[in-house]
C-alpha positions in Angstrom: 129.4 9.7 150.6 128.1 12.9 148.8 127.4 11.0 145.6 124.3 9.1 145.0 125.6 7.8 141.6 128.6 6.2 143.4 127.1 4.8 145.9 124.5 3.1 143.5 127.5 1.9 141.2 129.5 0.4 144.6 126.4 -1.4 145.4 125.8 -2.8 141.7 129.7 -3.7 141.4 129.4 -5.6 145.1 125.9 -7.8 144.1 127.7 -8.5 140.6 130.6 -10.1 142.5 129.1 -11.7 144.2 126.4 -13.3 141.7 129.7 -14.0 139.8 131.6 -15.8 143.1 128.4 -17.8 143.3 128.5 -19.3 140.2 132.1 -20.1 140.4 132.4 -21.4 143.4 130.5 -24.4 142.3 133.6 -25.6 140.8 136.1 -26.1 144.0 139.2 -25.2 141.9 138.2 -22.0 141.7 137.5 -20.9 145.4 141.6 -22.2 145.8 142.1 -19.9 143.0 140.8 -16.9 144.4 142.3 -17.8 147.9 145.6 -17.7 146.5 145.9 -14.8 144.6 144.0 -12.2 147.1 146.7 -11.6 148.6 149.2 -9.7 145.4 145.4 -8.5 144.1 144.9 -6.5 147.1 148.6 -5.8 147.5 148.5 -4.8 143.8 145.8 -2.8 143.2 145.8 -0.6 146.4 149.3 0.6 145.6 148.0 1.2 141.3 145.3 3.0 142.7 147.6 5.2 145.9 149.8 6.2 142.7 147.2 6.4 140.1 145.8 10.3 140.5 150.0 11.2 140.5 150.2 10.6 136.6 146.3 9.4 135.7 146.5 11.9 132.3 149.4 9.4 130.9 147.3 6.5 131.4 145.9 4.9 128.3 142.1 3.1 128.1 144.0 -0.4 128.1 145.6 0.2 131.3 142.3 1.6 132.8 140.9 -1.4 131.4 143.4 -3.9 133.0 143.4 -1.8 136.3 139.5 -2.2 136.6 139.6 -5.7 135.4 142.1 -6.7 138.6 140.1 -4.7 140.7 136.9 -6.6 139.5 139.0 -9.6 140.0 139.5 -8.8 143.7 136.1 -8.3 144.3 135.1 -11.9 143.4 138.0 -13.2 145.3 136.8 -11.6 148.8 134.1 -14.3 148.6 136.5 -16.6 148.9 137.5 -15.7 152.9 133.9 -15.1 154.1 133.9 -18.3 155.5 137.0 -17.0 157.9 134.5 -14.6 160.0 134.0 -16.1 163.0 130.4 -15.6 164.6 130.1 -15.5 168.6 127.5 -18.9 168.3 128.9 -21.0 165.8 125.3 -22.7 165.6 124.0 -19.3 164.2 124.0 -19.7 160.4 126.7 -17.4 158.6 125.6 -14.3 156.0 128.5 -15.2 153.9 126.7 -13.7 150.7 126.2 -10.4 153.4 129.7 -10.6 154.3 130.4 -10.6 150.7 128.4 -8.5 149.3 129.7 -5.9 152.2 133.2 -6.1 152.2 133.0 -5.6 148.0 131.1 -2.1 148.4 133.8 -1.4 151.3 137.0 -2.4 148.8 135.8 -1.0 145.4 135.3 2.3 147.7 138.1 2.4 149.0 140.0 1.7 145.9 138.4 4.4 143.7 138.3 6.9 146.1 142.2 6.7 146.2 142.2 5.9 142.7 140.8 9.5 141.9 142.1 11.4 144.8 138.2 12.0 145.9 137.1 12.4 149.6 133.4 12.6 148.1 132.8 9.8 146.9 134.5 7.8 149.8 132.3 5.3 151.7 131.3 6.6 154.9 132.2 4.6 158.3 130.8 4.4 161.5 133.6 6.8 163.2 133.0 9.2 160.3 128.9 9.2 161.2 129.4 9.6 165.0 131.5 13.0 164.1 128.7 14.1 162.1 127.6 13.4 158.1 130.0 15.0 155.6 127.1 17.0 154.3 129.7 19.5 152.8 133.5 19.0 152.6 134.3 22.3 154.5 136.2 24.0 157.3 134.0 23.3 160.6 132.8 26.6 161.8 130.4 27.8 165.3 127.9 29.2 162.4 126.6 25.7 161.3 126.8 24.0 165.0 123.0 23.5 164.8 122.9 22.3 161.3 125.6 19.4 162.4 123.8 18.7 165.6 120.6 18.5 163.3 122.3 16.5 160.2 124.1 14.1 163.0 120.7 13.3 164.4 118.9 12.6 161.4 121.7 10.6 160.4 121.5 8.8 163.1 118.4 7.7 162.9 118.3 6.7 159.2 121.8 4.4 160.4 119.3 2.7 162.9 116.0 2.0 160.6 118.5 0.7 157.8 120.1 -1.6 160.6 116.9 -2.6 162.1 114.9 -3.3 158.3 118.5 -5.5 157.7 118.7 -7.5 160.4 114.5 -8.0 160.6 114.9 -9.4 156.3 117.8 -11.9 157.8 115.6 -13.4 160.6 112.8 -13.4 158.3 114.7 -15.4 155.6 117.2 -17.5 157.2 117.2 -17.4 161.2 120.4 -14.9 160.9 121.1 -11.6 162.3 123.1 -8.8 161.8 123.7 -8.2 165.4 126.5 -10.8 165.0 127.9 -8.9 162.7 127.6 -5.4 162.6 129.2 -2.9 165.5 127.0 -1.0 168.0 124.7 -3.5 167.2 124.6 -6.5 169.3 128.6 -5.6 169.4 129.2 -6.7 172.9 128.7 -10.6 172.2 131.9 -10.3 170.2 134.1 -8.6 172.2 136.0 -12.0 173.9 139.3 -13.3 173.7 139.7 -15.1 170.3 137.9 -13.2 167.4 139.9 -10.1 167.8 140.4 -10.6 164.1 136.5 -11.0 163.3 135.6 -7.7 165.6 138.2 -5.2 163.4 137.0 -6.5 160.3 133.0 -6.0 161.9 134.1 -2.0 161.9 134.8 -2.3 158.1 131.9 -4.7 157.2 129.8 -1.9 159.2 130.8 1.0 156.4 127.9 0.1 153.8 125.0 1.0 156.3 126.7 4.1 157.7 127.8 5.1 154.1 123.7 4.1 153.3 122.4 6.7 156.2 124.9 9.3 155.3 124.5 9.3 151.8 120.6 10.1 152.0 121.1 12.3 154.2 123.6 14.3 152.4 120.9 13.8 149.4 117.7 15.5 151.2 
């Protein structure tokens, strides 16, 4: 995204979560909890936030409050389903705090961007970083070819150190990896019949690293 600030806040609001999930899943009632209502959160708070930049002026600070509150709400709940990703080895521990932690920055993205009509400060993904950084929301012209061939390079390259520094702190700490995980990295130990499910949500759990690369190179 083109916004350092955001990106720092989705990251803060996605370790808050969860810390927060952490702490509440010790009590089993709770995990149920959040499993159950995921579903009308996510249902409810994409379509406030779709219709939300329509008539934001009328909105008063207790609705913004009760909006962010939900959207807070979801973000605890995703660590509820973590356990659903299936790995390629099942005897290769699971990252669910990374999974987490990941599909949070993803959501609260998302959700804001829409919220405030925003292309900016939109998490990046890995189709968007192939095509080039959004250094600059602008038409494409044959003037800046060799700055976009430049900035797509550099991009690049910052996406692969960020991958490679991850996925070296997970062996390091717990025998995981992030090539289980993360597309174009290890992605063709996932692609077999029964974790179709698993490999589209990889492409979304993939965003925080390319929205990571693009956003310090947008920065520099």
């Amino acid at each position: 995204m083109l916004s350092t600030k955001y990106h720092i806040t989705y990251w803060a609001a996605a370790i808050g979560a969860v810390t927060i999930y952490r702490f509440l899943a010790l009590y089993p009632p709770c995990v149920t909890a959040f499993r159950l209502a995921i579903g009308p959160l996510a249902a409810y708070t994409t379509y406030a936030s779709l219709i939300w930049h329509r008539n934001g002026n009328k909105r008063t600070e207790l609705t913004i409050y009760t909006h962010q509150a939900m959207v807070a709400y979801l973000l605890v709940a995703l660590g509820s389903v973590a356990n659903y990703f299936q790995l390629p080895n099942p005897e290769v521990p699971k990252p669910t705090a990374l999974i987490h932690v990941l599909s949070a920055f993803m959501t609260v993205g998302v959700l804001e961007s829409f919220r405030q009509n925003r292309r900016d400060i939109e998490p990046a993904s890995f189709r968007i970083i192939h095509l080039g950084p959004r250094t600059q929301l602008k038409h494409w012209s044959w003037c800046c070819v060799a700055a976009d061939l430049g900035s797509t390079f550099v991009c690049d390259a910052i996406l692969f150190a960020v991958l490679l520094a991850t996925d070296r702190m997970l062996c390091h700490v717990g025998g995981m990896s992030l090539r289980h995980i993360v597309p174009y990295w290890g992605w063709e130990k996932m692609q077999y019949p029964g974790r179709l499910g698993s490999a589209i949500v990889a492409h979304y759990l993939g965003g925080p690293f390319a929205d990571m690369a693009e956003t310090v190179c947008s920065s520099v």
